[in-house]
N, C-alpha and C positions, 0 to 999 in steps of 0.2 A: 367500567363494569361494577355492579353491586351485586351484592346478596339476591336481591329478589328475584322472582322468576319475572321476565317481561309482560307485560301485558299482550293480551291479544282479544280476537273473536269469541275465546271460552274462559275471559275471565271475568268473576263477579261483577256484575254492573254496581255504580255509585246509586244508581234509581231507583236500587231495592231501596226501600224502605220498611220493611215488615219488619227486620231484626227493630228497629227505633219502637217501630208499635208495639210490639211485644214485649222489650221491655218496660214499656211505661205503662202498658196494662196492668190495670188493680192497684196501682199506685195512690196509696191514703197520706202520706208522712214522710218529710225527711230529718233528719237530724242534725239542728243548723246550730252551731258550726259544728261540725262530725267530725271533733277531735275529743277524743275517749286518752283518759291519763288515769294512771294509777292511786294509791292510795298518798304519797309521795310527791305527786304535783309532776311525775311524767310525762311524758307524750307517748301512749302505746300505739298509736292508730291516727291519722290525718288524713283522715281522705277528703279536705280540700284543698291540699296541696296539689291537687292532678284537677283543679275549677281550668286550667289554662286551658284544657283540651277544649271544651266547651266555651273558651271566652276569644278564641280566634282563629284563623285559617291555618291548617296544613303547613306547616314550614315547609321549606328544604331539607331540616336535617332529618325526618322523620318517613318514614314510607308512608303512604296516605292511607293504604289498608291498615298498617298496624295503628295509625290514628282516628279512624273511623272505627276500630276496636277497643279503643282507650275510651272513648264518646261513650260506648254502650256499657262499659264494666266498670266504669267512673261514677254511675247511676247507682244512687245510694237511698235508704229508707226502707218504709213498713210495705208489703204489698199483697193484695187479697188476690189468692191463685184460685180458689172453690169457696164456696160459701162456710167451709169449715180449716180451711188449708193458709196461713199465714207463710211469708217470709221476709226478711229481714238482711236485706244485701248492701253490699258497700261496708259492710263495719269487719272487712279481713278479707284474705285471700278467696274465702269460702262463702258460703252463705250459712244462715240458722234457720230450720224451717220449725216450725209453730203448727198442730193437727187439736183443733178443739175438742176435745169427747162432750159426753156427758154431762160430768162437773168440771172438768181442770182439763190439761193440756197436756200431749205430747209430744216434746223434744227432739230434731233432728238434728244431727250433726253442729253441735256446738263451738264450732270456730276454731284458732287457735290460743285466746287467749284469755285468761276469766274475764278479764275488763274489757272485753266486749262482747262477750256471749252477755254477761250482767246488763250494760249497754242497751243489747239488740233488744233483751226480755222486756227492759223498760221501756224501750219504745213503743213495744208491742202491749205493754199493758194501759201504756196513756190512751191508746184506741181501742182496745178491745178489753179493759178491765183488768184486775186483778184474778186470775186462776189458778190452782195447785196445778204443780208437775205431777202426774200420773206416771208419768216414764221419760227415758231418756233411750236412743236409737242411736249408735254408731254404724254408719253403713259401709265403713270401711276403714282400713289401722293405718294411716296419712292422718299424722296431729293435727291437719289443719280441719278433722271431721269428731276429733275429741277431745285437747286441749282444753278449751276453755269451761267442762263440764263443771267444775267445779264453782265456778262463778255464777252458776245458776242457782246451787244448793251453797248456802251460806253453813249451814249447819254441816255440811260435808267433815267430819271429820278422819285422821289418819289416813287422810285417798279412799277411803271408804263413802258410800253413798248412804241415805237413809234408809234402813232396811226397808221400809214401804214401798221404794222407788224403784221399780226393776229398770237396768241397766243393759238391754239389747245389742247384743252386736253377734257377726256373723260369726262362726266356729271356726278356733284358732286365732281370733282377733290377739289374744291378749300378747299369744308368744308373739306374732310379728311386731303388734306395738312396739313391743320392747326391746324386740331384738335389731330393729332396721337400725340400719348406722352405728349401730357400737365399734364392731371392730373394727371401721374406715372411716369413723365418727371425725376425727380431726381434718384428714384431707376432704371429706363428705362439707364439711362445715365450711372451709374455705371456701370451695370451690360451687357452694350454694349463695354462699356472696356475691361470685359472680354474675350466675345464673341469672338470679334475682336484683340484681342492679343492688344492694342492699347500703352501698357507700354512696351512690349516685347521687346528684344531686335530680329531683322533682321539677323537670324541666322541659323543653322540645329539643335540650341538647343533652340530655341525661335520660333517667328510668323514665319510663310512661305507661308503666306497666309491665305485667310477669304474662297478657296473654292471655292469662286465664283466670286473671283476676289484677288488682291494681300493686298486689305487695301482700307481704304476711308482717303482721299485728308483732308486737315485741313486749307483752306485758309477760304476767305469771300464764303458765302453763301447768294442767295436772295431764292425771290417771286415774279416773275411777273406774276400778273394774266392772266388768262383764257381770251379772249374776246370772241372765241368760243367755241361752247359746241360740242361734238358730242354727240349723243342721240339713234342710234337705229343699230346695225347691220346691213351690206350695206350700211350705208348713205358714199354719194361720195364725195370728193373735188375734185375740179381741180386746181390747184395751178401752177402759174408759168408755165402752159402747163405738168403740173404732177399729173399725174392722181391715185386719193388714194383711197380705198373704204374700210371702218375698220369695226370693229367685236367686240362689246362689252363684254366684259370676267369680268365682276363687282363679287368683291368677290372672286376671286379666290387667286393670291398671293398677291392684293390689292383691298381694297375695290373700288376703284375707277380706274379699268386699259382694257387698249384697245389692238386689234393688227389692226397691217396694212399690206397691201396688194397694191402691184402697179404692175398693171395690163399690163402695157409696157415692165416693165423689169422681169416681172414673178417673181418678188419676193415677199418673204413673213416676212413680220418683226414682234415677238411674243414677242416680250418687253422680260416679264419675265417668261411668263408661258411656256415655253419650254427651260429648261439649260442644261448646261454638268453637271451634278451632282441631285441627287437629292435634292430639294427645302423644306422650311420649312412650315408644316400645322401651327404648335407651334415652336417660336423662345425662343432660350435661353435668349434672352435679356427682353423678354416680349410682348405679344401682343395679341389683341386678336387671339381665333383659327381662322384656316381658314376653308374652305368649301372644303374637299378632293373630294368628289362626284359633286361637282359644277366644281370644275377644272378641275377634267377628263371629266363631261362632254363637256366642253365650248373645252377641247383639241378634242374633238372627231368631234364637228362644226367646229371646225380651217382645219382640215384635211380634213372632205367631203368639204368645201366651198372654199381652195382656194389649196390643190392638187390633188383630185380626180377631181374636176369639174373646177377650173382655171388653173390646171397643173403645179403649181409654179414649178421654176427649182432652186432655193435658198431661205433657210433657215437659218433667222439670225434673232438674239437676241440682246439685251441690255450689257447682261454678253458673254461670253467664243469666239464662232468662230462660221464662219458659217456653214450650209452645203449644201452641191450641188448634184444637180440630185433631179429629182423626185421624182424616187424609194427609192432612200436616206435619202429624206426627208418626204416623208411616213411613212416607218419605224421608224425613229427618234417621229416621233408624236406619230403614235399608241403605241408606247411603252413608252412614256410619257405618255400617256392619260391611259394605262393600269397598270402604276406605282402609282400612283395615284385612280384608283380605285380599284385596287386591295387591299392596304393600308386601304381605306375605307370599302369596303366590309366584308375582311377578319377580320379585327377589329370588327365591328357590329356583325357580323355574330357568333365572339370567346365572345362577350359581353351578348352576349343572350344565348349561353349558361352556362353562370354564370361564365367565366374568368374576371376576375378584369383586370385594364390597365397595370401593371405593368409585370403580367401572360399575357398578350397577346402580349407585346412586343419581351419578351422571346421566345415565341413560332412560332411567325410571320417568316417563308422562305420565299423569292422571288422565281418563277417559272425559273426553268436553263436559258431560254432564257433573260429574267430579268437580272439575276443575272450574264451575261455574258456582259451583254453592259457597257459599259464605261461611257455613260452618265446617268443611274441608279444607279450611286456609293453615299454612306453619308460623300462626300463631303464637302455639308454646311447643309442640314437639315440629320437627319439617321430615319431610320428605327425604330430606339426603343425610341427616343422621340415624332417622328411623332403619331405614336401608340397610344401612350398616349396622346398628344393632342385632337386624334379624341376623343377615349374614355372619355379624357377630356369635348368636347364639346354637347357629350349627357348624362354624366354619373353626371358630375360636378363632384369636387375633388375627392368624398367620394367613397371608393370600395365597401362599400356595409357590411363590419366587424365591428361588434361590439366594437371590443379592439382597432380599428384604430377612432372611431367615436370621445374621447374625451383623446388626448393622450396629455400628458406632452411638454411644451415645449421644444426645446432642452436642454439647460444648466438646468432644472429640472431631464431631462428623464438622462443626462448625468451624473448628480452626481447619481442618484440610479444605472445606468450599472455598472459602476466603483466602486458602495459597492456594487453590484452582484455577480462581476466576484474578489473582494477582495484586490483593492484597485487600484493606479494608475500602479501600479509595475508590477501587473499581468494583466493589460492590454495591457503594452507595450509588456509583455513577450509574451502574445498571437499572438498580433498584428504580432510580427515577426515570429511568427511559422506560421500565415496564409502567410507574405511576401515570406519567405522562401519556400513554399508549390504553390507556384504562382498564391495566388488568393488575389489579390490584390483588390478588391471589396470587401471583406468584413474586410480587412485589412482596406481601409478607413471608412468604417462604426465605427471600433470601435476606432479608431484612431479621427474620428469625434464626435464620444460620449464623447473621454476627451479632447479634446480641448475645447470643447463646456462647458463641465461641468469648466474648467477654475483653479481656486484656492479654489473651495467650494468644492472639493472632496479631499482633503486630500492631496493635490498637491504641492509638492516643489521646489522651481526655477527650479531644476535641470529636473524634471521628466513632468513639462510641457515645457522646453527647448526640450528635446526630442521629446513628443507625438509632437508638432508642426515642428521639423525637420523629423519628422518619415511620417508626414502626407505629408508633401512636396516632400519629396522623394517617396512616394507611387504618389501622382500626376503626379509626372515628370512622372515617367515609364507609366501610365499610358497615360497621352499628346505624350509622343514618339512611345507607339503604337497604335493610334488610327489612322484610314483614315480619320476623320472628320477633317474640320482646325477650327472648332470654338467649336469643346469638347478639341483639343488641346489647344486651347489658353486659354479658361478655364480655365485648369487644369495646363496649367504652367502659368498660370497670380496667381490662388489663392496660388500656392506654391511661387510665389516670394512674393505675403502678406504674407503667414506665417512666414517666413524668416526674412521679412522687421523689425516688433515689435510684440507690445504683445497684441495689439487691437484684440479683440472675432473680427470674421468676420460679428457679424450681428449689431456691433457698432460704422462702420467704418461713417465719414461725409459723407453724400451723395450728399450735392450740396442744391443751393435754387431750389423754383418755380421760376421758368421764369415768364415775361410778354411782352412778344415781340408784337412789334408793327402790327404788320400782323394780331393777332388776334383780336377778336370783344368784346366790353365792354362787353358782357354777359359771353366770353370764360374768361376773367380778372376774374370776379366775382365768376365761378366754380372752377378757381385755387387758388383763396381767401380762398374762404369759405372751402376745404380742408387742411389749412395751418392754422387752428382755432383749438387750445390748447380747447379740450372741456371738458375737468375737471374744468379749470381753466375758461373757461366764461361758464359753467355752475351754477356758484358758484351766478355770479348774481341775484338779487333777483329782478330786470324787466328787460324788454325787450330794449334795443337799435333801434328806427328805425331813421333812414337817408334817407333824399330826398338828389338824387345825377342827377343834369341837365347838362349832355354833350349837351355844347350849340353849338358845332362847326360841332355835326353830328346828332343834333336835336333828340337826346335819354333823358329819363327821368326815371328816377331809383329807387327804392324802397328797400333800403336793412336793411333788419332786423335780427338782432341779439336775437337769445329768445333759452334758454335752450341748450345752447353752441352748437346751429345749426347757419349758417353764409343763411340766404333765401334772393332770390335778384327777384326782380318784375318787371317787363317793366310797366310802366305808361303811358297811353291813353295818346295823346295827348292833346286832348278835357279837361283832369283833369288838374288843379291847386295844381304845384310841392312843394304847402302849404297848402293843405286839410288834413284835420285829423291834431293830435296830434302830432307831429315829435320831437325828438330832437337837428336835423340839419337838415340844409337846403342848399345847398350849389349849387354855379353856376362857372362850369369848364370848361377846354377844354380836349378833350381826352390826349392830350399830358401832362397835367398835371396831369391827375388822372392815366394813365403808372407811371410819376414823384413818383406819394406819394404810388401806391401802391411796387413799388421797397425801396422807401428808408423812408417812411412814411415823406417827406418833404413837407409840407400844406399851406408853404409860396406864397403867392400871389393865396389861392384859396377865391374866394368870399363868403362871408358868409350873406346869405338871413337872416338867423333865427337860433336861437341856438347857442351852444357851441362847438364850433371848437373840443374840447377836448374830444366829445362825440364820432370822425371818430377817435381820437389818442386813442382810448381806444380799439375798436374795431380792427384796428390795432395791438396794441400791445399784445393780443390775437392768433395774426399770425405771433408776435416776429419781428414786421415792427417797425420801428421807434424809437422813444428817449424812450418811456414808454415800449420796448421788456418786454413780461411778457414770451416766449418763445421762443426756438432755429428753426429757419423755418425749414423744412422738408431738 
């Protein structure tokens, strides 16, 4: 048994060939060798490490769909979409699209990383000339559509743009930019490791791609803000004699994402809300769920507003290739928009009458015609996670069973399986009689009960040596036959951990909190105050408050420590940052209070009132400083 869904009479044909056409449509340029390195002599970006796809047949270890999807996203260089429309694929997870005006150009979605947005721009100008940037367009707050902005504006200084250069992105961009991942930013980062194969090795036995693109880029990354906002469906720019008119899609694959439309060259740009593969409601890396029913619908206004009633004659995206024709791109829509509510529906619809998420994912067919198109394949998000996501986001975790409502952790529930079934010996004996039988799901099930349970069930070098080769090996088969590339990487990322040592998977370092400068003293203070050992400042017998005066961006701070809760207060201007009882008082600049909340270093912060040693205590609560009472998250 494998991951993938079986073949049958309603699944994609190998005969199609029009995804192949369409990508290599307008194709001028590639970039040989298309390895982009930093200033440094690194490797930010290799996308000829995945030429093997293209240089022999189909392995074994690989599903043949997710390898005839590596084929087409593997496809890298310059390529002319409209007589005025550029893009620039293969140089990142994403693409960077190129709009000529008048005199100069404007900018789509700039990659993730400067050193290859820089890259893409020069590719594009060995063929099409040297032109000024006119604007820059974020079409949605996923760094992989604004990261690299900076690398296009060399003169960018302070994250700041040239004031000349308006900087577009859709209303609300900047808070989601900044805010996704912070406060589940360390587990968030692990577990995008996975996702992304990001240790793997570049192979037919390793990563082959994320699905919806080949990898994400690893150079410098920015933030150049927003200067304009878009705000409402239909609202128009004209830009450099380019004429834009966008479509607010808020919430669907991003809380904050737009599409656009130019009305000259009948094209239609859908960021991300229309890909070759099906898309993620719920990501394995973490995040919140999405809105399935909001997406298909927002697809179903993208389609009556700009190809039944503007007549687009191409459809292109952020990810994979475009597509051309009306009729083509019609199709391509309503059947995204119908992939996505029918997921929605079908789920609600199995939920009410009393299927749990895990029983409706199982159950869940796509309709033949669905289940035949090529860009409805679980590619990067599948069918049986999505499921449960939805069910996730009305049901919340819990199925609704009594015996699931307070169950054992794992290395708990794991030592009583393994004195159930009679010890570690007769679970590996099992184990291999479900391998052997080819159902390798439940062979990791109980293959993940002993590992988990560890050395406190009866376990001897030799016999947790095994269950942890036995489990990697059920992984790998399991990563080689799935069509997803990021259940593949997955599953051969966590079998190269098992292999790696003898660390339990759920006690691996996970990384600190961040505090990067882009974010706002209040964002500082919510990733603080999670990073607060509260066993340990709960022990406190009063309360810690601190007056804290960012005098460089005129904020005034209130943070209070009581019952190993970390509570942070904005203070009135009009109040005196010395009212009430305090135990510190302190006058900083933001750049120092970044300083001491990374490394708890206090040197050269002013001290109005109190005990310096009252902020180093507080800290060391969050395992910051010389006084660490804890390991930060």
């Amino acid at each position: 048994m494998t991951a993938h869904r079986p073949f049958d009479e309603h699944s994609p044909s190998f005969e199609d060939r029009a995804d192949f056409e369409n990508a290599d449509r307008g194709f001028i340029a590639s970039l040989n060798p298309c390895v982009i390195k930093n200033a440094r002599g690194k490797t930010v970006w290799n996308n000829d490490e995945h030429n093997y796809v293209n240089q022999q047949r189909c392995p074994t270890t690989v599903n043949p769909m997710l390898w005839r999807q590596a084929q087409l996203l593997s496809k890298q260089g310059l390529y002319k979409l409209t007589p005025s429309i550029y893009q620039v694929r293969g140089f990142d997870i994403s693409h960077i699209t190129f709009v000529e005006g008048q005199s100069g150009i404007i900018v789509i979605d700039p990659l993730v990383s400067c050193e290859c947005a820089a890259e893409a721009l020069k590719l594009y100008q060995t063929y099409r000339g040297v032109r000024s940037i006119k604007a820059i367009i974020y079409s949605h707050s996923h760094i992989d559509h604004y990261g690299g902005a900076a690398g296009l504006l060399p003169s960018a200084d302070q994250g700041s743009a040239p004031a000349d250069i308006p900087i577009i992105a859709p209303e609300g961009f900047m808070e989601e930019a900044i805010s996704e991942n912070v406060f589940a930013g360390p587990i968030m980062r692990y577990r995008s490791k996975h996702m992304y194969g990001s240790d793997l090795p570049r192979s037919p036995v390793g990563q082959i791609g994320v699905g919806l693109g080949m990898g994400t880029s690893r150079g410098r990354t920015s933030l150049l803000p927003p200067t304009v906002d878009i705000e409402n469906t239909g609202q128009t720019l004209a830009i450099d004699n380019v004429r834009i008119v966008f479509q607010m899609v808020p919430n669907t694959e991003a809380p904050a994402e737009m599409n656009m439309y130019f009305p000259d060259e009948r094209a239609l740009l859908v960021a991300e809300c229309a890909t070759h593969g099906l898309h993620n409601i719920t990501t394995l890396r973490g995040a919140l769920v999405r809105d399935a029913k909001a997406w298909s619908r927002y697809l179903d206004e993208t389609l009556m507003l700009f190809c039944e009633d503007a007549q687009a004659e191409v459809l292109f995206g952020s990810h994979g290739w475009p597509t051309w024709g009306n009729s083509e791109a019609r199709t391509f829509l309503a059947q995204q928009r119908d992939l996505y509510g029918y997921l929605h529906d079908q789920t609600v619809k199995q939920m009410n009458e009393g299927w749990n998420g895990t029983e409706i994912a199982e159950r869940i067919v796509l309709p033949p015609n669905l289940r035949r198109a090529w860009h409805t394949q679980d590619f990067y998000g599948s069918i049986s996670h999505n499921v449960k996501g939805i069910y996730q986001r009305y049901m919340t975790w819990f199925d609704g069973s009594g015996e699931n409502l307070w169950k054992w952790p794992p290395l708990e529930e794991g030592c009583r399986y393994v004195r159930c079934m009679g010890g570690p010996e007769e679970v590996l004996a099992k184990a291999k009689l479900f391998i052997e039988e080819g159902d390798l799901r439940f062979a990791a099930t109980l293959l993940g009960h002993l590992v988990a349970a560890g050395d406190q069930a009866g376990n001897t070098i030799s016999t947790r040596y095994q269950a942890r080769e036995m489990l990697a090996s059920v992984f790998e088969q399991l990563g080689f036959g799935t069509e997803n590339a990021t259940w593949r990487n997955l599953y051969l990322s966590q079998a190269a951990e098992l292999r790696s040592d003898e660390k339990s998977r759920t006690q691996k370092s996970l990384g600190t909190m961040t505090f990067p400068p882009t974010l706002s003293v209040e964002e500082w203070f919510g990733g603080l105050s999670i990073c607060i050992d509260g066993n340990q400042a709960g022990k406190e017998k009063r309360a810690i408050y601190l007056d804290i005066d960012v005098q460089d961006i005129d904020e005034r701070w209130l943070v209070i420590l009581s019952n190993g809760v970390l509570t942070y207060r904005r203070q009135d201007a009009r109040r005196s940052s010395l009212e009430g009882e305090r135990d510190l008082a302190v006058n900083l600049t933001k750049a120092q209070l970044q300083g001491i909340l990374i490394d708890g270093n206090t040197k050269g912060v002013r001290v109005i009132r109190g005990d310096i040693e009252a902020l180093e205590k507080v800290l060391s609560f969050a395992g910051i400083g010389k006084g660490k009472a804890v390991n930060r998250l």
